[in-house]
N, C-alpha and C positions, 0 to 999 in steps of 0.2 A: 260592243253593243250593236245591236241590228233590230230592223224592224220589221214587221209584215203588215203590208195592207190590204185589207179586204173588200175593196170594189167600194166602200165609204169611208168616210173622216171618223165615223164613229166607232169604227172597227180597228182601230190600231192596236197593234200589239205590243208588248215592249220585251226584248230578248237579254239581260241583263248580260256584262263581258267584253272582249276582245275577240274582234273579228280581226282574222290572222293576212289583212289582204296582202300583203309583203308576197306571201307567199303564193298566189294567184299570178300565172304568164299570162297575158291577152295577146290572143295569136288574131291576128287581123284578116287571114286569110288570103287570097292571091288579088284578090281586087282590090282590098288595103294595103295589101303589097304595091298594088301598082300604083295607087293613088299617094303613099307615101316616097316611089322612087320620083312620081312626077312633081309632088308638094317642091322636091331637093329641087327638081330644074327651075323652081318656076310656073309649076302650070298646077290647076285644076281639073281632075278627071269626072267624068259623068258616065253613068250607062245606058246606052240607046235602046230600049226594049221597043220592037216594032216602031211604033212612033211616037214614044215618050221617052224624055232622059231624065233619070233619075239621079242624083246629087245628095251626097256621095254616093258613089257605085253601087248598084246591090251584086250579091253573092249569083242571086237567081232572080229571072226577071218572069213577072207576076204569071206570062199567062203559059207560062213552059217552056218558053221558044231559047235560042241563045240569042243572048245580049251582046253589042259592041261598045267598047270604050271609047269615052270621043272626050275630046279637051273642051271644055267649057268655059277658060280662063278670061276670053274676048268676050263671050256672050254679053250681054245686057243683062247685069243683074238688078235687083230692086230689095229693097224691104221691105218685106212679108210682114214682118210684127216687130216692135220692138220694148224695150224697156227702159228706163232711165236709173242705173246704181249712184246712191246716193251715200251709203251708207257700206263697210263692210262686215264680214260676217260675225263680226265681235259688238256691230250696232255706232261705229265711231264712224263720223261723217268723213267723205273724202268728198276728192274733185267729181263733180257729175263724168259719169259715163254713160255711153249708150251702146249697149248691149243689142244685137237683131239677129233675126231670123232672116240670112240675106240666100238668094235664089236666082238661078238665070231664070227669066220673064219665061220663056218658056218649058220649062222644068218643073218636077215634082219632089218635094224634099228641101232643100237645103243644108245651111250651115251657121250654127251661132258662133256669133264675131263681133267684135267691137267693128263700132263706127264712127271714125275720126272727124267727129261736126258736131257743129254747137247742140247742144239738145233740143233749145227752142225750134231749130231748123230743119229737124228730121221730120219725116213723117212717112207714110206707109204707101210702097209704091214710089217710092223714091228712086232714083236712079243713083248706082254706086258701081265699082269697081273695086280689084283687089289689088290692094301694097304689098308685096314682098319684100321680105327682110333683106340684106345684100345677101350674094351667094354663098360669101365664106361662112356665114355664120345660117348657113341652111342645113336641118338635120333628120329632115324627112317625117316632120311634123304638120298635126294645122296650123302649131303656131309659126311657123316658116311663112306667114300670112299674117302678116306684123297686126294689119285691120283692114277693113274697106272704109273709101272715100265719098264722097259727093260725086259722080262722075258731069 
């Protein structure tokens, strides 16, 4: 089953079936390449367009130029937005989680990721930092970024 959305809530479509995504490869391309060889070390990559860094990388940077990759891992991140999950997708309550939209302070983009703190004590523009999982058990994912902290 799949759906289409038409620019409103009121326009939804509904596709009755089986959508075959098994069968779909997602190729990341060479700056998800790099940003998954670096997730393995340890580090977070960003792309420097002129004088903006973008989080995660882009492919191409906005205004034509070539872009640099730079590690972002030390920056000063914050929370941009968050959410609080209460509930999972079947509606059965769990332990509060907090879900964000965390970003080095000076970056454009982000990355949604849990954040390891009480719920009451988040809040937006927070200061945080990233956990990585140990090494052996790194596999060139986001989730190689167990969550972010409090910093």
């Amino acid at each position: 089953m799949s759906w289409d959305k038409f620019w409103t809530s009121g326009n939804v479509k509904h596709y009755p079936g089986k959508m075959e995504v098994e069968k779909y490869v997602y190729t990341p391309g060479i700056h998800g390449l790099e940003m998954a060889k670096a997730l393995k070390d340890g580090r977070i990559l960003g792309m420097r367009c002129g004088g903006t860094i973008y989080v995660p990388p882009r492919t191409f940077c906005p205004d034509g130029e070539k872009g640099e990759l730079v590690d972002v891992t030390d920056e000063e991140w914050i929370v941009a937005t968050y959410t609080v999950v209460t509930r999972d997708m079947y509606g059965n309550p769990v332990k509060p989680q907090v879900v964000a939209l965390v970003r080095p302070i000076d970056a454009e983009g982000g990355l949604f990721h849990y954040v390891n703190a009480d719920p009451d004590e988040v809040w937006i523009g927070m200061r945080v930092r990233p956990v990585f999982k140990p090494e052996k058990e790194r596999k060139g994912l986001i989730t190689d970024i167990e969550y972010f902290e409090p910093a």
